[in-house]
ChimeraX commands (.cxc) that place a marker at each C-alpha (Angstrom):
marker #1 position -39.86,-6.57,9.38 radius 0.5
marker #1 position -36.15,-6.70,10.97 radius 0.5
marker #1 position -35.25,-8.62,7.65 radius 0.5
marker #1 position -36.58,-6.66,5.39 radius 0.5
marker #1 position -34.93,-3.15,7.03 radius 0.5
marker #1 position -31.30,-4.72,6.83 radius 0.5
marker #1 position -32.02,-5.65,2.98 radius 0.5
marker #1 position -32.74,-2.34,2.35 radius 0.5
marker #1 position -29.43,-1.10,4.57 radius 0.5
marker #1 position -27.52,-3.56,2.30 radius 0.5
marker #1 position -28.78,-2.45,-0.52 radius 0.5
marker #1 position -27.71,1.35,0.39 radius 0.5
marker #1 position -24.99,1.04,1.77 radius 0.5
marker #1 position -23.88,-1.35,-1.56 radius 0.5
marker #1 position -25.28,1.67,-3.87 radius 0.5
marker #1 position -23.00,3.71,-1.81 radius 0.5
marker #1 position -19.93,1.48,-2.04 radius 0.5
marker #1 position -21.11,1.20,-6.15 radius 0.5
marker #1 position -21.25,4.97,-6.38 radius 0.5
marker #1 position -17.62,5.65,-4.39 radius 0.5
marker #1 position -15.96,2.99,-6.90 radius 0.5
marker #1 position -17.79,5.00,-9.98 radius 0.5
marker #1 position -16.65,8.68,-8.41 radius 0.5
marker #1 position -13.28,8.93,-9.82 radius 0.5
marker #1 position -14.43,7.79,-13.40 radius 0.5
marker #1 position -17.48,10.11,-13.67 radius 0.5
marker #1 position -15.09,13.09,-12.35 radius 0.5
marker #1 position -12.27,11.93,-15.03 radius 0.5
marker #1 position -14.47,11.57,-17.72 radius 0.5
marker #1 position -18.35,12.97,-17.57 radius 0.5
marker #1 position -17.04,16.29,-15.93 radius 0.5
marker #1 position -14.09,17.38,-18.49 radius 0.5
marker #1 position -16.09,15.70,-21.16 radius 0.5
marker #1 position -19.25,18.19,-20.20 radius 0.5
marker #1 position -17.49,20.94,-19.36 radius 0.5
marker #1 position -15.53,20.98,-22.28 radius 0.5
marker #1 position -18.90,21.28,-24.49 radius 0.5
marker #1 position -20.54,23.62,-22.17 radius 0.5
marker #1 position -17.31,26.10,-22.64 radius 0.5
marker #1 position -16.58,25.65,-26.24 radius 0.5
marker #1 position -20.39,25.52,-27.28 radius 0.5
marker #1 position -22.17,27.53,-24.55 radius 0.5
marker #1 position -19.50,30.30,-23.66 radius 0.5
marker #1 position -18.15,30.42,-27.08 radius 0.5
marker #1 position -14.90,29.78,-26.27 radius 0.5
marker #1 position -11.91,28.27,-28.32 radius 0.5
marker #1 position -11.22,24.77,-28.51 radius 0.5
marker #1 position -7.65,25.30,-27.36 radius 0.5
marker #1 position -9.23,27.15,-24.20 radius 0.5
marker #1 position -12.09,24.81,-23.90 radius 0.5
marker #1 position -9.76,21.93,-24.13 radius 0.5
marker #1 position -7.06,23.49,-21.31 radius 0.5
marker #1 position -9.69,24.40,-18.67 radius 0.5
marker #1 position -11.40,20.54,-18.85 radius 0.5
marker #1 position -8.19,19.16,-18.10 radius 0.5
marker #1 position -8.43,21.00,-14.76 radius 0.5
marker #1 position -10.35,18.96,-12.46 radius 0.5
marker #1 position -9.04,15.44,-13.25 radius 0.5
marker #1 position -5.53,17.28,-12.08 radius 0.5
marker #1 position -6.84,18.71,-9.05 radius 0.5
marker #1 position -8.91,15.34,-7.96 radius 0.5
marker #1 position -5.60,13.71,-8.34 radius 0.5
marker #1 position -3.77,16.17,-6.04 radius 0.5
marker #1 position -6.60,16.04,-3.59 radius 0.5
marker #1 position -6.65,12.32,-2.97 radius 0.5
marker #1 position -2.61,12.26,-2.51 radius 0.5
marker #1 position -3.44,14.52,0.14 radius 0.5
marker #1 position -6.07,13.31,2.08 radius 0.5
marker #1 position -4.41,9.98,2.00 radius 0.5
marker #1 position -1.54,11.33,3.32 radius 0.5
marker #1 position 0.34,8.68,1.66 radius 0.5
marker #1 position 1.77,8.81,-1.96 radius 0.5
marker #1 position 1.72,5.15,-3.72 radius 0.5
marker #1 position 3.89,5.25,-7.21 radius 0.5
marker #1 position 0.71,5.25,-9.10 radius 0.5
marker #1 position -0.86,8.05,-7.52 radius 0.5
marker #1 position 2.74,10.10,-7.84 radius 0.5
marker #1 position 2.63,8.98,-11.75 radius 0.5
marker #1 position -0.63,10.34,-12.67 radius 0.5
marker #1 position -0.19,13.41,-10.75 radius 0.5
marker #1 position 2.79,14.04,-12.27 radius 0.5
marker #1 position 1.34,13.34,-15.80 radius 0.5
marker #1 position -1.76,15.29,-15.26 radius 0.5
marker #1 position 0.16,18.34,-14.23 radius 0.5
marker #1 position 3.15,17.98,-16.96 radius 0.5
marker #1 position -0.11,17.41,-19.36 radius 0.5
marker #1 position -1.89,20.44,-17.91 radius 0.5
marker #1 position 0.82,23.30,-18.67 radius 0.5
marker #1 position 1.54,21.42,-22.42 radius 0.5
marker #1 position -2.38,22.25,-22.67 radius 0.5
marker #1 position -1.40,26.11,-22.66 radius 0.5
marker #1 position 1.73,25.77,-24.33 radius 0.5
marker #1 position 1.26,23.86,-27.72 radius 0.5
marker #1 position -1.61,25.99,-29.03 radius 0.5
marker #1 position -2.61,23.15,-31.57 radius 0.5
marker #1 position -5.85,21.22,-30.37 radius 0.5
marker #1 position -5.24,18.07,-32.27 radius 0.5
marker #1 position -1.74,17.92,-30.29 radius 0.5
marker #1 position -3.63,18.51,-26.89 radius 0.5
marker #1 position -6.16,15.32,-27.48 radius 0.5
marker #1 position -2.89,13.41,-28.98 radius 0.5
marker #1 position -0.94,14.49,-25.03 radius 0.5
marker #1 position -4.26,12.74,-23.67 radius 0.5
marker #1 position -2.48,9.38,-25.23 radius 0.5
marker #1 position 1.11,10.60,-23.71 radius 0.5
marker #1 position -0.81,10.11,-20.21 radius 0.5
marker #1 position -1.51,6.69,-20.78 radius 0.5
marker #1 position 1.59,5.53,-22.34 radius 0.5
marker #1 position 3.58,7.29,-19.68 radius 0.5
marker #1 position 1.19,5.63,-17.40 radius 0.5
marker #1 position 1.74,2.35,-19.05 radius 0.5
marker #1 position 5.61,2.74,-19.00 radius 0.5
marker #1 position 5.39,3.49,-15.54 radius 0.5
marker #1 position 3.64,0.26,-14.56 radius 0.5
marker #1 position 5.82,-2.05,-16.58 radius 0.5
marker #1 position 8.65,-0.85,-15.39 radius 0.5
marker #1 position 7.27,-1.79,-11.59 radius 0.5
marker #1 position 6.59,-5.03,-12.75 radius 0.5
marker #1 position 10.11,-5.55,-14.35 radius 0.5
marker #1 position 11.60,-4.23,-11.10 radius 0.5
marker #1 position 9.53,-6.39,-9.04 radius 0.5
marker #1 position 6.95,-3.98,-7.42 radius 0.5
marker #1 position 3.68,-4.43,-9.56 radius 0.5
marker #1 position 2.11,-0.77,-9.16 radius 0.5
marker #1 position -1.58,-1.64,-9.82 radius 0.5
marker #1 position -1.23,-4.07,-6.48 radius 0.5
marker #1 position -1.76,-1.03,-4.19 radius 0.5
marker #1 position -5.11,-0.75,-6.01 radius 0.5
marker #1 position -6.24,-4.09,-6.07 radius 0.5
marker #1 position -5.38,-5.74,-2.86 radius 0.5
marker #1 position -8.23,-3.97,-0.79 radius 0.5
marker #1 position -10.73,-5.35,-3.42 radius 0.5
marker #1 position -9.15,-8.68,-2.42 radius 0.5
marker #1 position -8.58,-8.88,0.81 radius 0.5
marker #1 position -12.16,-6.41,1.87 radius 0.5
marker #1 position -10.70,-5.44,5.23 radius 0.5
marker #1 position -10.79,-9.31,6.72 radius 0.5
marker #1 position -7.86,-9.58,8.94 radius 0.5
marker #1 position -7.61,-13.54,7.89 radius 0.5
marker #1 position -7.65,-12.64,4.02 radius 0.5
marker #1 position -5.05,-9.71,4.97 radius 0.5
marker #1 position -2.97,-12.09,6.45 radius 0.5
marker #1 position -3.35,-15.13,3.92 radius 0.5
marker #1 position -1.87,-12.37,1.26 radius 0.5
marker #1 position 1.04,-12.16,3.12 radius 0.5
marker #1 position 1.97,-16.23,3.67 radius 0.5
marker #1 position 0.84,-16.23,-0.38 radius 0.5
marker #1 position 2.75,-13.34,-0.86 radius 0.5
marker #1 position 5.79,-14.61,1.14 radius 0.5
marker #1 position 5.46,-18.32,-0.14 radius 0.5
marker #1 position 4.03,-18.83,-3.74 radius 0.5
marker #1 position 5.16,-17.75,-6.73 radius 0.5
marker #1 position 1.98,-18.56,-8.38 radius 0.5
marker #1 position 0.55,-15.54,-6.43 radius 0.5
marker #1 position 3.57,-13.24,-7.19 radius 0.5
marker #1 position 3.26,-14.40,-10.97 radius 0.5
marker #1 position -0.45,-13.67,-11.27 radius 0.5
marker #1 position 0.35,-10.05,-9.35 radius 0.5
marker #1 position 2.75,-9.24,-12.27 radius 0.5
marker #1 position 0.18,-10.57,-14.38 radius 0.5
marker #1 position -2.46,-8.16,-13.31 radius 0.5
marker #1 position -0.30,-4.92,-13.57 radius 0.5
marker #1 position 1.24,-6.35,-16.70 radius 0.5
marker #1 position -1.94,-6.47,-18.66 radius 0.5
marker #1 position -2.61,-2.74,-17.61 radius 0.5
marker #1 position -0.07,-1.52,-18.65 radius 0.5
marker #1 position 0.14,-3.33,-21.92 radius 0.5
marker #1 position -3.90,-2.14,-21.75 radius 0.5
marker #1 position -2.77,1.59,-21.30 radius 0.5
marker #1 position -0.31,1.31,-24.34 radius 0.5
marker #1 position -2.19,0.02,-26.86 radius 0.5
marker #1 position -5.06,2.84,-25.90 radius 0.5
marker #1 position -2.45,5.16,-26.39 radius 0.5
marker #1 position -1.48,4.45,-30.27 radius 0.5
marker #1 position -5.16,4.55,-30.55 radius 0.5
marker #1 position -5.63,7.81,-29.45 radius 0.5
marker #1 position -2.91,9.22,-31.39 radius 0.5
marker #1 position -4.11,7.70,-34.62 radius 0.5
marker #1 position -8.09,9.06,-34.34 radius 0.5
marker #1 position -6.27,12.81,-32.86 radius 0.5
marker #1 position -5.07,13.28,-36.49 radius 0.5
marker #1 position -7.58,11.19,-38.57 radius 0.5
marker #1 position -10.98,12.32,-37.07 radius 0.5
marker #1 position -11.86,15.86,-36.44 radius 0.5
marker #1 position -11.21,17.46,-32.94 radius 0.5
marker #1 position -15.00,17.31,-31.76 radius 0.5
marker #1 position -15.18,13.89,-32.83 radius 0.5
marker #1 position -12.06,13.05,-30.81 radius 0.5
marker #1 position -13.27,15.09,-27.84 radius 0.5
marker #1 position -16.21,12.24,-27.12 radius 0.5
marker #1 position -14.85,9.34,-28.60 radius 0.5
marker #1 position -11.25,9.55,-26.73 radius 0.5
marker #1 position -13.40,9.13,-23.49 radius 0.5
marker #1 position -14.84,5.92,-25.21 radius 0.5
marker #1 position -11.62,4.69,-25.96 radius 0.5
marker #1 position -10.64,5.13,-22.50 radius 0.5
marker #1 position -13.47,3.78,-20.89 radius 0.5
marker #1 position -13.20,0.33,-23.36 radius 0.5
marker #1 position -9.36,0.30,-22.34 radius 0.5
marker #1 position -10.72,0.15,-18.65 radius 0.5
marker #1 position -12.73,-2.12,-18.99 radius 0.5
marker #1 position -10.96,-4.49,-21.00 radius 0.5
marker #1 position -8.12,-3.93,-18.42 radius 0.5
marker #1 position -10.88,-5.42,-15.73 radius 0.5
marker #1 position -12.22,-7.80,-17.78 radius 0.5
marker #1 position -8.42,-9.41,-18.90 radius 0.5
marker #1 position -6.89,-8.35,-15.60 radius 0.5
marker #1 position -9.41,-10.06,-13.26 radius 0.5
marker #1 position -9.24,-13.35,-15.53 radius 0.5
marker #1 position -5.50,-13.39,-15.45 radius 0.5
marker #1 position -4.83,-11.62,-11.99 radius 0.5
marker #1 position -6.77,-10.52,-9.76 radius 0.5
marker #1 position -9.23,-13.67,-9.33 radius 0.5
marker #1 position -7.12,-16.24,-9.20 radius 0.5
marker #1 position -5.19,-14.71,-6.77 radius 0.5
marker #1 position -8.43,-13.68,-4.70 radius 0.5
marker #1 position -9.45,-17.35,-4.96 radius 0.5
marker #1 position -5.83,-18.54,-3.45 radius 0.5
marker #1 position -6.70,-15.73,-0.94 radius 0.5
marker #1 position -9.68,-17.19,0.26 radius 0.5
marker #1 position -8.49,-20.34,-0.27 radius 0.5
marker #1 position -5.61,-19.79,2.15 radius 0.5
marker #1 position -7.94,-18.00,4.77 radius 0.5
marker #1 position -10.27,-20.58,4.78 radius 0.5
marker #1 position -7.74,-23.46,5.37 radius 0.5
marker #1 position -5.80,-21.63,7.96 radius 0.5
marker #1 position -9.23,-21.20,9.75 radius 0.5
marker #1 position -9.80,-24.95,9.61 radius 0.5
marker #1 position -6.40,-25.58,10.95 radius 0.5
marker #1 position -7.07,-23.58,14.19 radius 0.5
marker #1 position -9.89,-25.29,15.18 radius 0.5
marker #1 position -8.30,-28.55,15.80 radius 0.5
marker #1 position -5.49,-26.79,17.92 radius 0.5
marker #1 position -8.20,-24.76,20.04 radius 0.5
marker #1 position -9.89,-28.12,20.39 radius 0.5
marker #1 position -6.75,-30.22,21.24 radius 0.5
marker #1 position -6.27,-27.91,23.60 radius 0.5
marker #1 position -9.35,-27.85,25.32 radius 0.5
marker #1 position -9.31,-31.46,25.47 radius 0.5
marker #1 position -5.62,-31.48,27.49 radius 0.5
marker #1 position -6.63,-28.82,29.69 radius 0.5
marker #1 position -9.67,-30.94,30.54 radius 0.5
marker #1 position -8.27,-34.12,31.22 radius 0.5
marker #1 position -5.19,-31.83,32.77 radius 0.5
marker #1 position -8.10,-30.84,35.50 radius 0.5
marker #1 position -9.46,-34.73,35.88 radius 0.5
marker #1 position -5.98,-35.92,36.73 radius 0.5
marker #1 position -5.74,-32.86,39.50 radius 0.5
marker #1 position -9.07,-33.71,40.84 radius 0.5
marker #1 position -8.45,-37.56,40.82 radius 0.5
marker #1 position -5.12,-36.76,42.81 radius 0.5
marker #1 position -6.93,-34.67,45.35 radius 0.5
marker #1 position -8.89,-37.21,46.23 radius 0.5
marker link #1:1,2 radius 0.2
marker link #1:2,3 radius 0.2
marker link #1:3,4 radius 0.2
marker link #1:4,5 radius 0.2
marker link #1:5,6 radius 0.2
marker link #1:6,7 radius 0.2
marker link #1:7,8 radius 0.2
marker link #1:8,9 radius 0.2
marker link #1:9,10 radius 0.2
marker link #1:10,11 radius 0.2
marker link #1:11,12 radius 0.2
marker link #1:12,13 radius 0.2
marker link #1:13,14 radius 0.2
marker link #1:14,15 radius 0.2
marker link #1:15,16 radius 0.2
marker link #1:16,17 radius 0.2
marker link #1:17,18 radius 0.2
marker link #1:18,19 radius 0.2
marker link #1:19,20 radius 0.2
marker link #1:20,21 radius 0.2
marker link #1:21,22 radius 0.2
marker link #1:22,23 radius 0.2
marker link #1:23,24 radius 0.2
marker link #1:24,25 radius 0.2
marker link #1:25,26 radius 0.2
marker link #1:26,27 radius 0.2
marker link #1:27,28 radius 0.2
marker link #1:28,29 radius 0.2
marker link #1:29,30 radius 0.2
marker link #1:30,31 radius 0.2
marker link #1:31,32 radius 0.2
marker link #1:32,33 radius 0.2
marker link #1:33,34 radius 0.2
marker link #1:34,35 radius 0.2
marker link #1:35,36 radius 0.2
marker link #1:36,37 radius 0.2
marker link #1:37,38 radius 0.2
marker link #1:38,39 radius 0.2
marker link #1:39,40 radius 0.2
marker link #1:40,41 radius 0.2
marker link #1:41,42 radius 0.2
marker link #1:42,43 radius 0.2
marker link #1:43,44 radius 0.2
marker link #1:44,45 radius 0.2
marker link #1:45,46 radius 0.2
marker link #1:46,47 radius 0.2
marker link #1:47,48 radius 0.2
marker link #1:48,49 radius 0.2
marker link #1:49,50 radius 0.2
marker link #1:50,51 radius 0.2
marker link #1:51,52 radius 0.2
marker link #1:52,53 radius 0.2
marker link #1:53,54 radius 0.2
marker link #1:54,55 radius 0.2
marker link #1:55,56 radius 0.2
marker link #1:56,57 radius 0.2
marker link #1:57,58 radius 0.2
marker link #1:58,59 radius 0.2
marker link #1:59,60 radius 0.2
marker link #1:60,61 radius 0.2
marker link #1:61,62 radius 0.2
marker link #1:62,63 radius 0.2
marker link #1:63,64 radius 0.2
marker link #1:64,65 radius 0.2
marker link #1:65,66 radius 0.2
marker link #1:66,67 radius 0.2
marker link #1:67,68 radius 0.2
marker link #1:68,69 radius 0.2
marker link #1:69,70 radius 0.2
marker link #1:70,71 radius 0.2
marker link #1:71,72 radius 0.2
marker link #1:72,73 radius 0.2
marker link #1:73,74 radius 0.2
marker link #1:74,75 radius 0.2
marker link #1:75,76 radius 0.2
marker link #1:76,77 radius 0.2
marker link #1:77,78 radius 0.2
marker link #1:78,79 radius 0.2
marker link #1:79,80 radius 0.2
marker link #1:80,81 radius 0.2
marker link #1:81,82 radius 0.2
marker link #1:82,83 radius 0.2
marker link #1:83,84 radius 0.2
marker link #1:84,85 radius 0.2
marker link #1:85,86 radius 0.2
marker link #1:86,87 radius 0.2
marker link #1:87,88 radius 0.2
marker link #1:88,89 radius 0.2
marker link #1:89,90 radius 0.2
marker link #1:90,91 radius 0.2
marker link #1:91,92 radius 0.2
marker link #1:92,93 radius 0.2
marker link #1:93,94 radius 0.2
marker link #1:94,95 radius 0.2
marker link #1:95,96 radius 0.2
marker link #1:96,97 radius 0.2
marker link #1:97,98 radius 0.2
marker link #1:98,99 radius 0.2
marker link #1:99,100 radius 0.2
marker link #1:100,101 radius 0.2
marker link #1:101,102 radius 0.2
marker link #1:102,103 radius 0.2
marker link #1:103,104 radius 0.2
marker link #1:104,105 radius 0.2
marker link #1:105,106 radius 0.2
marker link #1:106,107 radius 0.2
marker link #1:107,108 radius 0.2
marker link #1:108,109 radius 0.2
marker link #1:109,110 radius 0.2
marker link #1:110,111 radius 0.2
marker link #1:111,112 radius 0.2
marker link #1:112,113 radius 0.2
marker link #1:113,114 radius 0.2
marker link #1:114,115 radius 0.2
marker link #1:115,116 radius 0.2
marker link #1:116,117 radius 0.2
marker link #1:117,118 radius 0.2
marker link #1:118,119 radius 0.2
marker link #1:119,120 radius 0.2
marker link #1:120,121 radius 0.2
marker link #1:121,122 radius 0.2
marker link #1:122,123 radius 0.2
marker link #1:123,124 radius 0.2
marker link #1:124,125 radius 0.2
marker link #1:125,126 radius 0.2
marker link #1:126,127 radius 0.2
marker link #1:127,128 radius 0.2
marker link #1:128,129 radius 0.2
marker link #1:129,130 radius 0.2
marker link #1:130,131 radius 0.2
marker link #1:131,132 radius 0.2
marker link #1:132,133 radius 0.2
marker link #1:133,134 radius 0.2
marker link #1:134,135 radius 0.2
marker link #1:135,136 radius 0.2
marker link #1:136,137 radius 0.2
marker link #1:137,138 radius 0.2
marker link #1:138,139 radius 0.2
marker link #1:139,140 radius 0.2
marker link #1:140,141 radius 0.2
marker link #1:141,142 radius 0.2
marker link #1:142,143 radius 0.2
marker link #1:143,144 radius 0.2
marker link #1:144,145 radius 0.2
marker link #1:145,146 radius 0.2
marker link #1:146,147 radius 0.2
marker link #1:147,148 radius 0.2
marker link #1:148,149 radius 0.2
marker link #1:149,150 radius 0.2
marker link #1:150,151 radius 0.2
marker link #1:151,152 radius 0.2
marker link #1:152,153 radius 0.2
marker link #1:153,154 radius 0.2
marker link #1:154,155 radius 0.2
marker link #1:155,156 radius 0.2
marker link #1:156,157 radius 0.2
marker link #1:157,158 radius 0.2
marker link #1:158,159 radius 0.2
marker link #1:159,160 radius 0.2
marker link #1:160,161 radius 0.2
marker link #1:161,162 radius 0.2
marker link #1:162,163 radius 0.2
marker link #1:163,164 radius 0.2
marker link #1:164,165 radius 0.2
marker link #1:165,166 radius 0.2
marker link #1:166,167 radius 0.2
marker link #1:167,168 radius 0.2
marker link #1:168,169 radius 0.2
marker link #1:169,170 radius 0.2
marker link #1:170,171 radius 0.2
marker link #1:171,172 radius 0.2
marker link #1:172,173 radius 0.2
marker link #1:173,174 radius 0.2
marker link #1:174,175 radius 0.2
marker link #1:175,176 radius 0.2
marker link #1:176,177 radius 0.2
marker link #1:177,178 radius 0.2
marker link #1:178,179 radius 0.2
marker link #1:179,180 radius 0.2
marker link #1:180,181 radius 0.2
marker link #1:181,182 radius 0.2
marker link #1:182,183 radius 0.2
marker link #1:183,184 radius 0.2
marker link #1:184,185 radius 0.2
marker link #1:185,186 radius 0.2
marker link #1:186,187 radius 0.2
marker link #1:187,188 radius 0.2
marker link #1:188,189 radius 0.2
marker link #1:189,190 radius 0.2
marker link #1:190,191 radius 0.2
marker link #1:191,192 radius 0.2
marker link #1:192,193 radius 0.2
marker link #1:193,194 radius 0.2
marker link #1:194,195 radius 0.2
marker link #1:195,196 radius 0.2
marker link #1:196,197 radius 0.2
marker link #1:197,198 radius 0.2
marker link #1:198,199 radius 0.2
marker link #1:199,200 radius 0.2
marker link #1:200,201 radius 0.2
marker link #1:201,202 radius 0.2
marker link #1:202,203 radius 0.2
marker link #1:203,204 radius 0.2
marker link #1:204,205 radius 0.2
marker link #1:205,206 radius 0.2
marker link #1:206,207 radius 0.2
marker link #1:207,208 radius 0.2
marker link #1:208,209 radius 0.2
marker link #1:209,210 radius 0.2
marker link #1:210,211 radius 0.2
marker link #1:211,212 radius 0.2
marker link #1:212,213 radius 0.2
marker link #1:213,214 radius 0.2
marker link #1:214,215 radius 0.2
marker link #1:215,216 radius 0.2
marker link #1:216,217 radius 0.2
marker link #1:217,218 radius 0.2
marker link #1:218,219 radius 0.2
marker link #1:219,220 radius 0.2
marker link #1:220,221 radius 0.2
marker link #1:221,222 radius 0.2
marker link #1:222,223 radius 0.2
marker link #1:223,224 radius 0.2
marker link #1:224,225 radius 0.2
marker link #1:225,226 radius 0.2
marker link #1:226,227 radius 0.2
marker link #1:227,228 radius 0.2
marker link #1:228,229 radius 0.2
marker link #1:229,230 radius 0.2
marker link #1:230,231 radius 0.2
marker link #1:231,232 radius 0.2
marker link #1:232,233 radius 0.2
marker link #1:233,234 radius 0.2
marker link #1:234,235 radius 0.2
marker link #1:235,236 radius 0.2
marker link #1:236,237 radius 0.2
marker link #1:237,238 radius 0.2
marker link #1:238,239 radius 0.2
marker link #1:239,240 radius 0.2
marker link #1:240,241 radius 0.2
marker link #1:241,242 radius 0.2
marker link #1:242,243 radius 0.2
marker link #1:243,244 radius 0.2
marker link #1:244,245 radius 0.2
marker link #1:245,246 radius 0.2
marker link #1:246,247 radius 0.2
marker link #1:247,248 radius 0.2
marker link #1:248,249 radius 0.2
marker link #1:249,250 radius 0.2
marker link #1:250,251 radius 0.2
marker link #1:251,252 radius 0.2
marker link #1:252,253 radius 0.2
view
């Protein structure tokens, strides 16, 4: 009975953790993508206006999670930055097909962004990664830093992993532009979410390959090894302090 009331714990508190990794992408994507079709199609309003006011929330989510955090990584700064910029060109260029076609300005500038940290030696899409690697364990937490320290396998397959993103990011971006003035704007509405939701996923898929799980396996690797080398110390000492107290009690007597 025990068992069977800590599966089913597990298996909410994993639906939780599933549905807190999911939040971000259903508020970037299902909410503009709805609301923009409930504005345009149920308040009758112009795609221009329809277009502007979905762009608000992503922008807003954005802001609130720099906040709460109360800590600004680069990444976080970028896309705020973009979403805002993006936001006030919504209201400004009056043409709709140049609003979806900003859309691909995020991700390039996005892209850029991350590139640029890997060229300069800070990989930006590490701040967003490591905590699925290391999951809060205090020996994987410090195995990152001897690996981060020590190999330059692990520093290569970082650069790898925010690399591919940003490569990822770019290539969505000529995409985007290209179907903003070949397809028609409702067309482009949906299907510029697809595209964006295939670039994420392809930047998993290629990402975790090339980055992110080989360098969680030399994680765990590294944990695991450095827990095998305590034991003999705790049991070398253990072993002097024991004979340390025979010898005492021998010379007592």
């Amino acid at each position: 009975m025990t068992t069977n009331t800590g599966n089913t714990k597990g298996r909410s508190t994993n639906g939780r953790s599933v549905l807190r990794n999911f939040a971000p992408l259903i508020i970037d994507v299902a909410v503009p993508l709805g609301a923009y079709y409930l504005l345009k199609n149920g308040f009758g309003m112009s795609t221009l206006m329809a277009l502007g006011l979905s762009s608000v929330v992503p922008a807003v989510r954005t802001g609130w999670g720099v906040w709460r955090a109360r800590e600004v990584n680069g990444l976080a700064a970028l896309i705020l930055f973009v979403n805002v910029v993006s936001l006030l060109l919504s209201f400004v260029a009056g043409d709709p097909r140049l609003m979806i076609a900003k859309d691909s300005a995020v991700s390039s500038t996005i892209g850029i962004g991350i590139i640029v940290s890997v060229v300069l030696g800070k990989p930006m899409m590490t701040a967003g990664m490591k905590p699925w690697v290391v999951k809060g364990d205090a020996g994987r937490e410090a195995a990152w830093g001897r690996l981060h320290a020590g190999s330059a396998r692990f520093r290569r397959a970082e650069r790898v992993f925010s690399l591919v993103w940003g490569v990822v990011l770019l290539v969505e971006c000529v995409v985007r532009i290209v179907g903003a003035y070949a397809l028609p704007v409702d067309t482009m509405v949906w299907l510029g979410n697809v595209i964006m939701v295939v670039a994420m996923a392809l930047g998993f898929l290629v990402g975790g390959a090339l980055g992110a799980g080989p360098m969680a396996a030399m994680v765990i690797a590294e944990a695991k090894s450095a827990a095998q080398a305590g034991r003999p110390v705790e049991s070398g000492l253990a072993s002097f302090e024991k004979g340390l107290a025979t010898a005492n009690l021998a010379t007592a007597k």
